[in-house]
N, C-alpha and C positions, 0 to 999 in steps of 0.2 A: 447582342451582336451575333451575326450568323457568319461560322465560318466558311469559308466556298476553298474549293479546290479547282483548277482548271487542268485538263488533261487534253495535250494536243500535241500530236510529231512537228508540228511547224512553230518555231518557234515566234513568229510573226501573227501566225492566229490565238498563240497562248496572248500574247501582250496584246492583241487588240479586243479578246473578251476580256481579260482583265481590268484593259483601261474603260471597258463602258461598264462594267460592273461596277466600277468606282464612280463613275459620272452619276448613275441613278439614283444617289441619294436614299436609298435604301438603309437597314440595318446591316449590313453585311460589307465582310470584309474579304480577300483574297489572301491567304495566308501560305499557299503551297500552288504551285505550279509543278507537273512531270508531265514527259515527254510519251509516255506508253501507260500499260496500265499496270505492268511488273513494279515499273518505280514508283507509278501511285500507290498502291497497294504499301509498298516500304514507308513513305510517307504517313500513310494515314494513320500508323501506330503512334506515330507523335504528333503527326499537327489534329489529330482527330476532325475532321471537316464537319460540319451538318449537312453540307451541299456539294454535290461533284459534277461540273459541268463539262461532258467530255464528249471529242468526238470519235468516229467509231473506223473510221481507216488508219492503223495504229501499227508499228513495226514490234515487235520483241510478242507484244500481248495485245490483241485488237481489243474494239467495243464490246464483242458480243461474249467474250471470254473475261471480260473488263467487266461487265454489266450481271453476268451469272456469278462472277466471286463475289460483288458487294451484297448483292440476292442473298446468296449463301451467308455470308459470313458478317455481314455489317448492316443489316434490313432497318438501321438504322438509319441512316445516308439517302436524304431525300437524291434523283437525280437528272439533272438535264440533258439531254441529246443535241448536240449541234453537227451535222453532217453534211459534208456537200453532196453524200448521194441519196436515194430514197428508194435503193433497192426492197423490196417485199421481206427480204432475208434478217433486214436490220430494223425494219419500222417491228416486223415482226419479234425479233428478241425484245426490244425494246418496251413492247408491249409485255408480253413475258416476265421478263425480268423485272417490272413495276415504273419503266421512268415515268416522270411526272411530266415532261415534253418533250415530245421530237421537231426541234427546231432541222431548218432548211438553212443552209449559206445560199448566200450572205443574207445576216441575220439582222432587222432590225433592230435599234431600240426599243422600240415601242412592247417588240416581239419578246426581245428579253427580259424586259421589264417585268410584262406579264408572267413570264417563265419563272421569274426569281421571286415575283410575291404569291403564287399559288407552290415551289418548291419549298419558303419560308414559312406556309398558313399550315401544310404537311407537316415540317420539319416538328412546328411547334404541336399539332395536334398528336403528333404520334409522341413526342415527349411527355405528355399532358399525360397521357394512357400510360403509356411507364411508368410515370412518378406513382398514379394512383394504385397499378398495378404492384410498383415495389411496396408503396405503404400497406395495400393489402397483406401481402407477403408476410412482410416485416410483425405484422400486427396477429398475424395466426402463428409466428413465431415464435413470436412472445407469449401468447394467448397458450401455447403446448408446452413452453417449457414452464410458464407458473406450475399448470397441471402436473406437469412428472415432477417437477420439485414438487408440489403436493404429497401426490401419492407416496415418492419416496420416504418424506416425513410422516407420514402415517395419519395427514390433516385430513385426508380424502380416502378412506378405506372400503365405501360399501359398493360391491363387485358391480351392481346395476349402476346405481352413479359412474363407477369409472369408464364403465363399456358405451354410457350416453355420450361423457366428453368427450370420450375418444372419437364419437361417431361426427359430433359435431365440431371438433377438432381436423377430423379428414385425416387421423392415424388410422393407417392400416390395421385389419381385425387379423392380419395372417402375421404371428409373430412367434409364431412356432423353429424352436429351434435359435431364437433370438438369445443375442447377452448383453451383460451391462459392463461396457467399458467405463472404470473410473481412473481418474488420471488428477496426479497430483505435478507438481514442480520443483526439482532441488534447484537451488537458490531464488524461491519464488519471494521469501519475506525482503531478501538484500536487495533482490533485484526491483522492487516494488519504492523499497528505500531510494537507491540511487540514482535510479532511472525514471521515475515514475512521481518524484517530491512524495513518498509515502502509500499513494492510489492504489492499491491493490487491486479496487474494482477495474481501474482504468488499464492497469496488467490483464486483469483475466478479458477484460472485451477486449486487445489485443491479440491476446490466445485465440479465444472465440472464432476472429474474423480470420485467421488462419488456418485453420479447420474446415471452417465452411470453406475459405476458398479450395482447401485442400480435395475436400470429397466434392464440391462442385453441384451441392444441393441444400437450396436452400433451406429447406423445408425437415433435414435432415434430425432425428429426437435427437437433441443435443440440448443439456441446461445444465445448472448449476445446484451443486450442495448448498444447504440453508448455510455453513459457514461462511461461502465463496472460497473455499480455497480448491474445490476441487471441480472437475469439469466431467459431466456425466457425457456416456452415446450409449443408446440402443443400436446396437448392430443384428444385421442378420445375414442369411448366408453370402449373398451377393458382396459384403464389405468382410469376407473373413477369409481364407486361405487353410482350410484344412484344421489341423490342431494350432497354426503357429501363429493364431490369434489375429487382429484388424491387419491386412493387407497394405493400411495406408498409413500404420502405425511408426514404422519406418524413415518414411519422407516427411510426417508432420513432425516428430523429433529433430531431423534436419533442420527443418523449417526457423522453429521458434530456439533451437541451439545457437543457430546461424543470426538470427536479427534479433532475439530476446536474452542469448545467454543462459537458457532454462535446459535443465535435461527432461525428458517424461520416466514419469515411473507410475507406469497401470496395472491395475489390478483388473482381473475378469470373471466373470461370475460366470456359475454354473450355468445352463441353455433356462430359457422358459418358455413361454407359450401368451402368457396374459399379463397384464399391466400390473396388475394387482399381488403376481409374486415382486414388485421392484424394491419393496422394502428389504425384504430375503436378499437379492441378488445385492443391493445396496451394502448390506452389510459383511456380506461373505468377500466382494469384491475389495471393500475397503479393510476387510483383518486381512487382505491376502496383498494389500500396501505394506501394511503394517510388517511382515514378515519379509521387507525388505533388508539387505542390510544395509546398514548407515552409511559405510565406506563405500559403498556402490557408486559406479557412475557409469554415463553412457544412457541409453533408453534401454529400461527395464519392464519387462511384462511378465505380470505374477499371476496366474489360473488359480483360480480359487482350488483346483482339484490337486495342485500338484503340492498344495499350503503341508507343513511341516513344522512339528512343533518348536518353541522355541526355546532356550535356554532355560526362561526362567527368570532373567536376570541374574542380580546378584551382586556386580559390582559396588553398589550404594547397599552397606550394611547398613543395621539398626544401629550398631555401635557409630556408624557413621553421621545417622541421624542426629542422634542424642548430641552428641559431642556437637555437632551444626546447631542443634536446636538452644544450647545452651550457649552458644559464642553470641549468635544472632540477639538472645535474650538477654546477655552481657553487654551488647554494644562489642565484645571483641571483633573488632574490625580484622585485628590479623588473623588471626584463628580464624573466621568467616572466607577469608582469602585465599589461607593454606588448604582447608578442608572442600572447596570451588576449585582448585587447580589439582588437588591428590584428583578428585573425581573426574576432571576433565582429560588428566591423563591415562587414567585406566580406559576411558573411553576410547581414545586417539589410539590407545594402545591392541584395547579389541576388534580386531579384526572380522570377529563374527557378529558381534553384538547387534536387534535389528531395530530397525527404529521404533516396534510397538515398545520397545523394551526400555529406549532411551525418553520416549514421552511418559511412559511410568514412571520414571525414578526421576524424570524433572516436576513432573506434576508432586510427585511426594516432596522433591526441595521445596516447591512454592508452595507449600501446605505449611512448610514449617513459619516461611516468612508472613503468607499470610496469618496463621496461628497467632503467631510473638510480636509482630510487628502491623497493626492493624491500622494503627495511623498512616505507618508507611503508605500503606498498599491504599486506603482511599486515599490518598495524595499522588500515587502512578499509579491508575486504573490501563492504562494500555500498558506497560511495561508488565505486571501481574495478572495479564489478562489470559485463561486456559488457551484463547485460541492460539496464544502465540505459540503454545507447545504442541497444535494439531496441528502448526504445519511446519515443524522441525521434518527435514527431510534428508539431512544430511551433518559431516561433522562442522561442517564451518558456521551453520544458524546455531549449532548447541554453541559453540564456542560466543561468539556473538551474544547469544541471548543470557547466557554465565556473566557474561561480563556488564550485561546490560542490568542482571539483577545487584552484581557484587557495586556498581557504579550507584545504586539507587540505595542498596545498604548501608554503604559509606555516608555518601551524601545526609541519610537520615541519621545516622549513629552521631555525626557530626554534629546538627544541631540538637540530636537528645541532648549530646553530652555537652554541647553550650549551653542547652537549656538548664541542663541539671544541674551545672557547675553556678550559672546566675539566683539559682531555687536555694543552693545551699550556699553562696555568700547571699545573699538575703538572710534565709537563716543566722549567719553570723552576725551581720547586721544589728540585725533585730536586737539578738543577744547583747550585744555593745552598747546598746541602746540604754537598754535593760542595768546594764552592771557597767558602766561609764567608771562610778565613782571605788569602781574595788581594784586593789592592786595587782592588775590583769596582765598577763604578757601573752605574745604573738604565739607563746609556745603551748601555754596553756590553753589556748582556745584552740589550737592543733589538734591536743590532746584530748580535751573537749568532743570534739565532733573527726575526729578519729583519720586526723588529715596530715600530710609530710609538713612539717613547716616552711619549709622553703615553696615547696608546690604549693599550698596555702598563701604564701606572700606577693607569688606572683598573680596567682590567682586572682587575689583581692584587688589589686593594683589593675587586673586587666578589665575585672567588672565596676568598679566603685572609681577608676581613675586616681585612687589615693592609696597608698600604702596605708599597713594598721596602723602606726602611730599617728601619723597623720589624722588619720579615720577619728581614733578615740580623743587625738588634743582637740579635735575640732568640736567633738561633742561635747566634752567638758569646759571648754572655753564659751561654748553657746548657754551650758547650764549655771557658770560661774556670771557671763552677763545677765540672765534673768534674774538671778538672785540679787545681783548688786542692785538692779533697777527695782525690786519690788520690795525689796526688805532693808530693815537695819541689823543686818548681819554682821557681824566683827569678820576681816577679811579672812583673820585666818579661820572662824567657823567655816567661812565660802569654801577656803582653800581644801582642807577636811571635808567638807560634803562632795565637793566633784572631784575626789581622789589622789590629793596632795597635803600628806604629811607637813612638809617644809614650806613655808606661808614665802618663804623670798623666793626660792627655787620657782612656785605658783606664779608669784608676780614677775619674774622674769618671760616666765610664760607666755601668760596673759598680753606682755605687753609688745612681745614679740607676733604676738598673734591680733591684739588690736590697737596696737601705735602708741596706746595708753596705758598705764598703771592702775590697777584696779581701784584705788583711789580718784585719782584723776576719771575715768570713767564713771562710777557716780555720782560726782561733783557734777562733771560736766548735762547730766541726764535730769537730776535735781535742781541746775540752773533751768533748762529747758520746761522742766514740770513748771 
């Protein structure tokens, strides 16, 4: 469907092109009607037209003033001339300016008809060209930032190779003087989370398409780090401002603060000259993130030249380790908790502390977890995953991501210690099995296998559904029937072999447990034989 706009001072000549535009049975619709070409112009921002059928004797803003802004600014906008006069002055702009007919009043059907399927055969051919036009674009976009993600990663190193893509990439050879803005996001992982169901990629093309609109070139070296967390640009002088770093650095922090919630924090590399120092500038740029500090907010820009050393750490001792490293490998869940929150407040508490500083000493927690806890961690591959700790950028993701391990600790400590608690009444089990007939007690098998008796009783009762007495009448009641059934055993032998002294005490037993008297049950099994 083709949208049309009609532009006419007379309000009787708007509605009677209007109503034959709708008679012709064409694709096209009339969507906006203005009086002059000031109010077209305001229009067009939102109804966006394909087609502008206007005439050219107009109050506020004529045709020919009419005709040279959409020229300029909208080369888009197929467009028709309908005039009652045919001064030389206006066939002339009209010519000019690109319309596609200069109609005469009064204007046939036939006339317009014509008019609106060669402004419509336009409309679609010059869109045809843009589409292919943007695919191209888009397609050498992509095609140059593979390349500098290459190069960056050091997949693509030999200087001839680089200097070829570049050439048939259509990167400029003059890059002297250039640097490599990299840029990460505080709160890119939450933000990713809550706004994005998890997409992080679908974050960074958000970014992306921000940027570009911001610098306003398509074509602009802008890619991404093999992690995807951060967002590379080659700048040169044209996009820099003296020492105080990208120009445009500023309003694009605006930008994605304002509709993403993100702050920027870039790092800048030293000046170079050739593609092939990107790795260099890559890595200088990004230890000069790293020397950010944690508590920072706002849009931060770090030169790699002004980088200054860092503390050191220090916060997370070895004593603090060890002490982590053994709760985790106890299952101490609380100790694991207290020793996660001491650390997260020392952090909260350092004010200088920078983020290179706090990816170290999270990377060393999750060394201990993966260490101790190996089943854990291949059972939460994303929660244990290093990248989650490259793009800690601030103190709210450490916090977050503390919790998100102390949550996955628990979780696992919880079924170890079901598990292990099922592993060792089995063990008892077993044992019961084993010595049914000896005169056993709940305390003694505590003492046995080095357990509270009480937390042992419950224990038993939560995995086996039977308390120990229970447990062991029912074994010796099962061993006291096979014996009746397969032998001529005197009851009280019976009674003596499955662990009862007193042959009545047995039989009161027994018969409480099988309705019968141990007499009566192998009468009964002996009639059956």
């Amino acid at each position: 469907m083709y949208k049309v706009m009609v532009v006419d001072d007379e309000l009787w000549g708007r509605r009677a092109i209007s109503k034959m535009i709708s008679e012709l049975n064409l694709d096209a619709e009339v969507i906006a009607e203005a009086r002059h070409g000031e109010e077209a112009l305001k229009l067009i921002g939102v109804s966006k037209p394909h087609i502008v059928v206007t005439d050219m004797n107009m109050p506020v803003m004529d045709g020919l003033q009419f005709l040279e802004h959409l020229h300029e600014h909208h080369s888009d906008i197929r467009v028709i001339v309908i005039s009652g006069y045919s001064q030389f002055e206006y066939l002339h702009g009209a010519i000019r300016y690109q319309a596609c007919e200069y109609l005469l009043k009064p204007v046939s059907i036939g006339e317009l008809r014509s008019a609106m399927i060669k402004a419509a055969e336009l409309s679609r051919t010059y869109r045809s060209h843009q589409q292919q036009k943007k695919e191209a674009v888009d397609l050498l976009k992509l095609k140059r930032s593979a390349f500098l993600q290459n190069v960056t990663a050091e997949r693509i190193t030999n200087p001839s190779d680089i200097l070829k893509h570049q050439e048939e990439l259509q990167i400029p050879s003059g890059l002297e003087h250039s640097r490599l803005v990299v840029m990460m996001f505080r709160h890119f992982q939450e933000t990713a989370r809550t706004r994005f169901h998890g997409n992080a990629d679908l974050l960074m093309f958000s970014i992306e398409n921000i940027l570009h609109e911001l610098l306003q070139d398509e074509l602009a070296l802008v890619y991404k780090s093999d992690d995807r967390l951060r967002i590379c640009l080659v700048v040169n002088g044209t996009l820099t401002t003296g020492t105080q770093g990208p120009a445009w650095l500023p309003e694009f922090h605006k930008a994605v603060q304002r509709m993403l919630k993100l702050e920027v924090c870039a790092g800048l590399s030293p000046s170079f000259s050739e593609l092939a120092e990107l790795p260099h500038m890559f890595r200088a740029a990004n230890k000069a993130i790293g020397g950010a500090r944690l508590h920072d907010s706002g849009c931060g820009l770090y030169p790699a030249e002004d980088q200054i050393e860092t503390r050191g750490g220090g916060l997370l001792t070895s004593f603090d380790l060890q002490a982590l490293r053994q709760a985790v490998a106890s299952g101490n869940v609380k100790e694991v908790r207290e020793l996660l929150h001491n650390y997260l407040t020392k952090v909260m508490e350092c004010g200088v502390i920078t983020v290179s500083e706090v990816q170290q000493e999270l990377t060393r927690i999750m060394d201990v977890a993966v260490s101790e806890l190996k089943v854990m961690v291949s059972a939460s591959p994303t929660v244990f995953d290093p990248q989650s700790i490259t793009g800690i950028m601030d103190d709210r993701e450490v916090t977050l991501l503390l919790g998100r391990w102390l949550e996955a600790i628990e979780e696992y400590s919880t079924d170890r210690n079901e598990s292990e608690s099922i592993q060792m009444i089995q063990s008892i089990a077993a044992f019961l099995d084993d010595h049914y007939f000896e005169d056993i007690s709940l305390i003694d098998v505590a003492t046995r296998f080095h357990m509270d008796p009480s937390y042992l009783s419950k224990l038993f009762k939560s995995v086996t559904s039977e308390n120990f007495i229970e447990y062991l009448t029912r074994k010796r009641m099962e061993k006291a029937c096979e014996l009746l059934r397969a032998s001529d055993r005197k009851i009280s032998d019976i009674s003596e072999l499955v662990g009862y002294e007193n042959q009545r005490y047995f039989s009161q037993v027994f018969k409480k447990s099988t309705g019968q008297t141990p007499s009566e049950y192998r009468d009964s099994h002996l009639r059956r034989d």
